[in-house]
Backbone as XML, in Angstrom:
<?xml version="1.0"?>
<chain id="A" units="angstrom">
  <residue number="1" name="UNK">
    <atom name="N" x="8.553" y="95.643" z="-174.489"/>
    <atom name="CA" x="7.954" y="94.523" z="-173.784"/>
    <atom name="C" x="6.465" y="94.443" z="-174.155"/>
  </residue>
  <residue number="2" name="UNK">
    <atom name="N" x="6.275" y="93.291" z="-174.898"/>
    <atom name="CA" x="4.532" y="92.619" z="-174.917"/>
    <atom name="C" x="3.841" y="92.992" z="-173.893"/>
  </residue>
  <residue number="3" name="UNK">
    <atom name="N" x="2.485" y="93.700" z="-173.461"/>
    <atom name="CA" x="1.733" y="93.513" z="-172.708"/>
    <atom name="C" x="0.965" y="91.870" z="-172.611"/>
  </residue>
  <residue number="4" name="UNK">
    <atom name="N" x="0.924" y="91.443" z="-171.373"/>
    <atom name="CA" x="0.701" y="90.082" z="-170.836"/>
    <atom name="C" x="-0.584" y="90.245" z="-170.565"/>
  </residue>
  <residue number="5" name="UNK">
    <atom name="N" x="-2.188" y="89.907" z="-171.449"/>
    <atom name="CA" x="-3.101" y="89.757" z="-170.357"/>
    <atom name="C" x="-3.346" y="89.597" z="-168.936"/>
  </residue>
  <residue number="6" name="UNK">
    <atom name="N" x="-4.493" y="89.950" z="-168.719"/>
    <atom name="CA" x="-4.966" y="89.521" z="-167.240"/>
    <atom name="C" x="-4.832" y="87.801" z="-166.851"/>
  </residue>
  <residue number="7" name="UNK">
    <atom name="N" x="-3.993" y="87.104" z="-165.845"/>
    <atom name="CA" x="-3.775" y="86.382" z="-165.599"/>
    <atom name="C" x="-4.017" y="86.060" z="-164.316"/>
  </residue>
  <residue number="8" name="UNK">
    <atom name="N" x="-4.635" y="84.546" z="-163.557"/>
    <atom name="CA" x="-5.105" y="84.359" z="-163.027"/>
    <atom name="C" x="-4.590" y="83.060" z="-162.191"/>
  </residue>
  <residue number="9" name="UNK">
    <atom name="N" x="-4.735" y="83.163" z="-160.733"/>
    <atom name="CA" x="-3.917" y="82.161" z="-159.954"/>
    <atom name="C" x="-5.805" y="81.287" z="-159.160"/>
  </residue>
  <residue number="10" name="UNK">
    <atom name="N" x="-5.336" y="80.172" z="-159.286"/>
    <atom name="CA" x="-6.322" y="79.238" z="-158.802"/>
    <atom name="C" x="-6.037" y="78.164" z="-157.357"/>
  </residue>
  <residue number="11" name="UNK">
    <atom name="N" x="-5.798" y="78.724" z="-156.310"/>
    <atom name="CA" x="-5.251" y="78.041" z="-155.144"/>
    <atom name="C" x="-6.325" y="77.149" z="-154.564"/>
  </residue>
  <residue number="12" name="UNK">
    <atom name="N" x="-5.753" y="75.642" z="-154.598"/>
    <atom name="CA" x="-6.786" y="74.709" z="-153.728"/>
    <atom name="C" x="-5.853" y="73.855" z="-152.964"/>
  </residue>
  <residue number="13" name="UNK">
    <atom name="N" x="-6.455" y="73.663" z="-151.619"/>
    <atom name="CA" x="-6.238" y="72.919" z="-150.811"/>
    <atom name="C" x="-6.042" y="71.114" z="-150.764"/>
  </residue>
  <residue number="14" name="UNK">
    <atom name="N" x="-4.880" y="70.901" z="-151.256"/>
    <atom name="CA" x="-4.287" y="69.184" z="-151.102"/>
    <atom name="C" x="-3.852" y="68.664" z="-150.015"/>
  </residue>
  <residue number="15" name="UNK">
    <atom name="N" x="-4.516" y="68.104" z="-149.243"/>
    <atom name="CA" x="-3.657" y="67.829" z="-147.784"/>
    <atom name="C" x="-3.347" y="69.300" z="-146.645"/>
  </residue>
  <residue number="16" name="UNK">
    <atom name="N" x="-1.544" y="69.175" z="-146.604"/>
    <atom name="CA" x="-0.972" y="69.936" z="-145.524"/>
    <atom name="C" x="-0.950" y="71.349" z="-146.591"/>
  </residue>
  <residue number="17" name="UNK">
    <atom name="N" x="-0.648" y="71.013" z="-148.004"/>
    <atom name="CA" x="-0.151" y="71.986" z="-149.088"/>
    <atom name="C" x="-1.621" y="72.546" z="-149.663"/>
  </residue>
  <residue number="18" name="UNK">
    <atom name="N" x="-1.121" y="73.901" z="-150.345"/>
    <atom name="CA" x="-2.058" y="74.526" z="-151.271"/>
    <atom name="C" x="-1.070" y="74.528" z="-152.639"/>
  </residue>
  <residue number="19" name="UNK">
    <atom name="N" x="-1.728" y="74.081" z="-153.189"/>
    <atom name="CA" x="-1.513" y="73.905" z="-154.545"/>
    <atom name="C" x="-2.150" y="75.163" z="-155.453"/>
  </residue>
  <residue number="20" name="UNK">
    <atom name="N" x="-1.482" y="76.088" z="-156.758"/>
    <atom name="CA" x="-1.466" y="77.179" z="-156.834"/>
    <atom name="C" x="-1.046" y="77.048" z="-158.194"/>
  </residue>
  <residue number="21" name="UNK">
    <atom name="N" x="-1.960" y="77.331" z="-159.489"/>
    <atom name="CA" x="-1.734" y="77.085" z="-160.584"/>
    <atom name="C" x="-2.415" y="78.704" z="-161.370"/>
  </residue>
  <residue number="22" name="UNK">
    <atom name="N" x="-1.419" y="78.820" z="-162.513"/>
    <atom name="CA" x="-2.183" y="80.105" z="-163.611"/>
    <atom name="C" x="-2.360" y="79.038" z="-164.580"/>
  </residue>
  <residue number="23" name="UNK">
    <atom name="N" x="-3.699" y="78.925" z="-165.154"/>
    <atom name="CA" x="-4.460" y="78.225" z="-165.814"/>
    <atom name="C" x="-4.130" y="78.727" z="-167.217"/>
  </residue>
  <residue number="24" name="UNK">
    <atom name="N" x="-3.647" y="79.975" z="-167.238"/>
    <atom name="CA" x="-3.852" y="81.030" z="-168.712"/>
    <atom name="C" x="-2.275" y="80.356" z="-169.303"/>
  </residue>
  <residue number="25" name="UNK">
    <atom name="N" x="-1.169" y="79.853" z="-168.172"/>
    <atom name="CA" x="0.105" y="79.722" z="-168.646"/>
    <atom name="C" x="0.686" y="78.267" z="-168.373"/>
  </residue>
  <residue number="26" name="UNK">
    <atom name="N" x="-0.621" y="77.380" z="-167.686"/>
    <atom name="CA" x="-0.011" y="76.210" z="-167.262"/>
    <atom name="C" x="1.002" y="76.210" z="-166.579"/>
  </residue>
  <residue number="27" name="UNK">
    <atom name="N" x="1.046" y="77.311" z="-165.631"/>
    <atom name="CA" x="2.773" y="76.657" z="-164.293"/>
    <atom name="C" x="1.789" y="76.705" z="-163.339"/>
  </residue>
  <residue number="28" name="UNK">
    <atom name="N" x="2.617" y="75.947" z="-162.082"/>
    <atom name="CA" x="2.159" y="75.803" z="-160.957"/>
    <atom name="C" x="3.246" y="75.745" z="-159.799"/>
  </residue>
  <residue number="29" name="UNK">
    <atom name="N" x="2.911" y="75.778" z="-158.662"/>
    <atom name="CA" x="3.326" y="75.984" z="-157.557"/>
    <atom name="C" x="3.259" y="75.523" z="-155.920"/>
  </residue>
  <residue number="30" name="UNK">
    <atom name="N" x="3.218" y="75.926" z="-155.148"/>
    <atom name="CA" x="3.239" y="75.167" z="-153.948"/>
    <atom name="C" x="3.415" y="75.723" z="-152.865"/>
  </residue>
  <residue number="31" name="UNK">
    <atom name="N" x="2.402" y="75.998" z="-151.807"/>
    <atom name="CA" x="2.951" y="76.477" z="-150.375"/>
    <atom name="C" x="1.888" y="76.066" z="-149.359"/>
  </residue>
  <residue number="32" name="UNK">
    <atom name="N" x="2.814" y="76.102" z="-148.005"/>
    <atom name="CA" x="2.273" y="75.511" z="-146.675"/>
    <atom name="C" x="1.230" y="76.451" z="-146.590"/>
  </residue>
  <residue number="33" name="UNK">
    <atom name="N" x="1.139" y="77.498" z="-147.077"/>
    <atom name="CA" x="-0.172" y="78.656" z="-146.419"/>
    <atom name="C" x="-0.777" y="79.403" z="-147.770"/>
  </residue>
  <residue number="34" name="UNK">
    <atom name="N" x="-1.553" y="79.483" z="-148.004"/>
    <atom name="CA" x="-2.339" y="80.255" z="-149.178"/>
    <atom name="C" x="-1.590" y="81.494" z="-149.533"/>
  </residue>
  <residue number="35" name="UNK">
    <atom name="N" x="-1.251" y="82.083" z="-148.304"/>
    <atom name="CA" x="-0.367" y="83.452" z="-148.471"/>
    <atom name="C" x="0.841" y="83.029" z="-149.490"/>
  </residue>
  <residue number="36" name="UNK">
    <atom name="N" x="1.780" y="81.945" z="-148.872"/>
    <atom name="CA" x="3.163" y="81.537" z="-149.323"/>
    <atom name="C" x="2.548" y="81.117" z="-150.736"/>
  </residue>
  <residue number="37" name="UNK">
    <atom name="N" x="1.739" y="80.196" z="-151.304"/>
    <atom name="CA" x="1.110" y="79.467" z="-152.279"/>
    <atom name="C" x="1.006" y="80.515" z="-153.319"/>
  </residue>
  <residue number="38" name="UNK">
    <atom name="N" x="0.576" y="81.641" z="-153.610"/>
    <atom name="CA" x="0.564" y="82.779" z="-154.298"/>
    <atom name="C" x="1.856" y="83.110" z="-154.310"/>
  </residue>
  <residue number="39" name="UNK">
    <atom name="N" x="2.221" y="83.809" z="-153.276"/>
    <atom name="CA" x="3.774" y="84.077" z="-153.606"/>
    <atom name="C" x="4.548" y="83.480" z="-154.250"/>
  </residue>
  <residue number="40" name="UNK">
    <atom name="N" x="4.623" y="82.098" z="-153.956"/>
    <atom name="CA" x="5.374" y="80.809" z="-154.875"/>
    <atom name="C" x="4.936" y="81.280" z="-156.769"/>
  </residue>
  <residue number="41" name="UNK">
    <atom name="N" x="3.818" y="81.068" z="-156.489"/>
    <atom name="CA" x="2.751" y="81.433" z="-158.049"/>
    <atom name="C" x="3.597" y="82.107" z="-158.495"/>
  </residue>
  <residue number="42" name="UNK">
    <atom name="N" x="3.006" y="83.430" z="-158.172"/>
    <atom name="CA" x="3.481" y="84.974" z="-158.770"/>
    <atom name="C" x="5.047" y="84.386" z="-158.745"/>
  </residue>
  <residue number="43" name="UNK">
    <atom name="N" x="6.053" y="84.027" z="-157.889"/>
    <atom name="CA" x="7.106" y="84.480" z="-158.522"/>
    <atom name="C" x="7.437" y="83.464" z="-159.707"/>
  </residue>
  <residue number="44" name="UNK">
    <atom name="N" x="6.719" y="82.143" z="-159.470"/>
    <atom name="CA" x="6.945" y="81.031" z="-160.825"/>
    <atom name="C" x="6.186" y="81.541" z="-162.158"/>
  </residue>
  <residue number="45" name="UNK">
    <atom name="N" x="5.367" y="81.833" z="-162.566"/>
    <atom name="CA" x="4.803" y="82.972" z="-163.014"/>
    <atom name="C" x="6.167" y="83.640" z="-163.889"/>
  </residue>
  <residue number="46" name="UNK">
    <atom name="N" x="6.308" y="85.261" z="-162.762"/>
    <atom name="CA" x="7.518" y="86.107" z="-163.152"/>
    <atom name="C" x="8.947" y="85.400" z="-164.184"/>
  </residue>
  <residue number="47" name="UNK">
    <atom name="N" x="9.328" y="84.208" z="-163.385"/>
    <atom name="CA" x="10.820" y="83.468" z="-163.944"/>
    <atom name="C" x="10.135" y="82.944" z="-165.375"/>
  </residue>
  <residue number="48" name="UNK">
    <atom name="N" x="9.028" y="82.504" z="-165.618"/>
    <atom name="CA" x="8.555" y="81.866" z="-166.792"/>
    <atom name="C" x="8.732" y="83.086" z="-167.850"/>
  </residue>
  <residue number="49" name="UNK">
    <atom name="N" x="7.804" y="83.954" z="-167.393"/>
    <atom name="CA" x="7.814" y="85.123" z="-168.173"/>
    <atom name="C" x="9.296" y="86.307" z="-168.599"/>
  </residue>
  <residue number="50" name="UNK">
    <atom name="N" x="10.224" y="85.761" z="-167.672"/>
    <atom name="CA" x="11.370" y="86.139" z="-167.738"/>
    <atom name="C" x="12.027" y="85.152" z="-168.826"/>
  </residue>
  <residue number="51" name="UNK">
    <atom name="N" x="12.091" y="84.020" z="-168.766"/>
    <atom name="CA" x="13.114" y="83.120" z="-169.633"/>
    <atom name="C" x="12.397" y="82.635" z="-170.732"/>
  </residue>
  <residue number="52" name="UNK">
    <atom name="N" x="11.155" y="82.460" z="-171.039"/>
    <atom name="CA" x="10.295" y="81.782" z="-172.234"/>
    <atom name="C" x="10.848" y="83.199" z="-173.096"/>
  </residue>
  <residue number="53" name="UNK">
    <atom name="N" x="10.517" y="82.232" z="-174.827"/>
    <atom name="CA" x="10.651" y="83.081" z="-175.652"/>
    <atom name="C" x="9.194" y="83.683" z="-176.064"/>
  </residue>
  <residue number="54" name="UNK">
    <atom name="N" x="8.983" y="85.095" z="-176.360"/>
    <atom name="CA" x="7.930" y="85.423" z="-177.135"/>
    <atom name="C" x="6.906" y="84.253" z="-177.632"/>
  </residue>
  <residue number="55" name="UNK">
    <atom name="N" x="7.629" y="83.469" z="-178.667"/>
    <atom name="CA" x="6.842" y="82.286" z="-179.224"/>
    <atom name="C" x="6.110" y="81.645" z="-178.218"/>
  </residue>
  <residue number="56" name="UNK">
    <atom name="N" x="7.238" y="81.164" z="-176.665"/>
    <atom name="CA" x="6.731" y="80.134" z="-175.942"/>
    <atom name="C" x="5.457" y="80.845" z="-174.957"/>
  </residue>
  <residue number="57" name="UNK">
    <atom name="N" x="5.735" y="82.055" z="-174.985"/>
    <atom name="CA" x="5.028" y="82.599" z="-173.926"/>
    <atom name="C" x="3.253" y="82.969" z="-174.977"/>
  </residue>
  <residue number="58" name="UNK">
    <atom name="N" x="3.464" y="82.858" z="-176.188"/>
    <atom name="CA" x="2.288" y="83.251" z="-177.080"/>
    <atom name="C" x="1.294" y="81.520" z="-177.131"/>
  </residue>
  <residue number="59" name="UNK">
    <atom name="N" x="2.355" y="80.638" z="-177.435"/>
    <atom name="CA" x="2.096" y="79.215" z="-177.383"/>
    <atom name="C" x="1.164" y="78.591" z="-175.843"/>
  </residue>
  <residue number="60" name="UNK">
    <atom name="N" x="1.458" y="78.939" z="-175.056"/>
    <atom name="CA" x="0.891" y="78.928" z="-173.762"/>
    <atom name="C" x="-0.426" y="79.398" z="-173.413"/>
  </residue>
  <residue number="61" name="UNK">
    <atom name="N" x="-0.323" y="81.154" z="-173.824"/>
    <atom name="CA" x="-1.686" y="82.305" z="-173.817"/>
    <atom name="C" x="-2.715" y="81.141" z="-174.866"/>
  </residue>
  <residue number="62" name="UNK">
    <atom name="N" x="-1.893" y="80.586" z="-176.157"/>
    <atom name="CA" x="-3.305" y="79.842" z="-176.685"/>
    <atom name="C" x="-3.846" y="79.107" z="-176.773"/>
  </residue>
  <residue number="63" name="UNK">
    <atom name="N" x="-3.426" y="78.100" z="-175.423"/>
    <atom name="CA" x="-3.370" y="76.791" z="-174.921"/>
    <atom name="C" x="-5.110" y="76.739" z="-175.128"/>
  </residue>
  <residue number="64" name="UNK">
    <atom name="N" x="-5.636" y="77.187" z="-174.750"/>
    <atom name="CA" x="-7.097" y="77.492" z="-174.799"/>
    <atom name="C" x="-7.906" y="77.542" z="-172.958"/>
  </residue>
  <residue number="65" name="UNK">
    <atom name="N" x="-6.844" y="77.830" z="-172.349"/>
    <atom name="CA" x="-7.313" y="77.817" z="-170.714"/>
    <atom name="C" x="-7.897" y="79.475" z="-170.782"/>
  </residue>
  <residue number="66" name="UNK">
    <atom name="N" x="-9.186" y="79.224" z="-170.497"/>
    <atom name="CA" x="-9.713" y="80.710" z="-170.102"/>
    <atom name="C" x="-10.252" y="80.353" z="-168.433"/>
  </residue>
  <residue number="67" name="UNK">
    <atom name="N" x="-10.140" y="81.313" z="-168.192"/>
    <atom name="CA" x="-11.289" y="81.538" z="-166.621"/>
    <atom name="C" x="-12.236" y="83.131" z="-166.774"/>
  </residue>
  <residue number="68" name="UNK">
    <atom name="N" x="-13.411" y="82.275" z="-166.455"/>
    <atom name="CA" x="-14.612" y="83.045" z="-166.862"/>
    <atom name="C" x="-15.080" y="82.709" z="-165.145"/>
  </residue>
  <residue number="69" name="UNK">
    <atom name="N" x="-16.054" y="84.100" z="-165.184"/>
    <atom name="CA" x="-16.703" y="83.772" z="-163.701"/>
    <atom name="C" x="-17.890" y="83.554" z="-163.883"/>
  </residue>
  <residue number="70" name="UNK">
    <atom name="N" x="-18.646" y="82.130" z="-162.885"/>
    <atom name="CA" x="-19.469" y="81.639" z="-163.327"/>
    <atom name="C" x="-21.068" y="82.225" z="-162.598"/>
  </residue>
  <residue number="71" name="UNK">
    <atom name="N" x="-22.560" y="82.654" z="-163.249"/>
    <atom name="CA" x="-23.285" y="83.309" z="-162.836"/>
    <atom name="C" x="-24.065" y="82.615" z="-162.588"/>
  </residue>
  <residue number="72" name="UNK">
    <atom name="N" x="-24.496" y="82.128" z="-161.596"/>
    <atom name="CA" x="-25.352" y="80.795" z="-161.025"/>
    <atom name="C" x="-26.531" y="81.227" z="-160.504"/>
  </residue>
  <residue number="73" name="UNK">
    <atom name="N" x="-27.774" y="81.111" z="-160.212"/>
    <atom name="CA" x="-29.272" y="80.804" z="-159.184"/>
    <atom name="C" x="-28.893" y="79.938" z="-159.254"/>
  </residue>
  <residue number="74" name="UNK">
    <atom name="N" x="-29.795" y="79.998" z="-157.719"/>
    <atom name="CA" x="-29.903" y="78.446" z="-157.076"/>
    <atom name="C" x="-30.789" y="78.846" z="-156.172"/>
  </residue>
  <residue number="75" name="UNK">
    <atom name="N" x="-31.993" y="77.741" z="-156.103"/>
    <atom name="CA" x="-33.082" y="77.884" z="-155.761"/>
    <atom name="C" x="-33.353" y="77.814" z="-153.974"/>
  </residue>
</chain>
């Protein structure tokens, strides 16, 4: 088994829902509570990484989505 970089879940608030995306693999997800919203993630996430082929799962990593953390002042 390929080691999978560090991968990263981005949860924001739409309405009643949190919306819950890995930026590094383009899937996304959905839950009533931030808690559930991750969980959803991670396991949509897992099934991707379970059924994509090598190729599809390499094709994705080079989509060019990075997340960098951003180092700000502010006055």
């Amino acid at each position: 088994m390929k080691k999978i970089p560090s991968l990263t879940a981005v949860i924001e608030k739409e309405g009643k829902w949190y919306v819950a995306t890995c930026p590094e693999l383009g899937v996304a997800s959905q839950g009533r509570t931030l808690k559930e919203a991750h969980a959803m993630v991670q396991e949509a996430v897992s099934l991707f990484l379970e059924s994509a082929s090598p190729e599809e799962i390499k094709r994705s990593l080079a989509r060019g989505a990075k997340v960098k953390k951003l180092e700000m002042a502010h006055a």
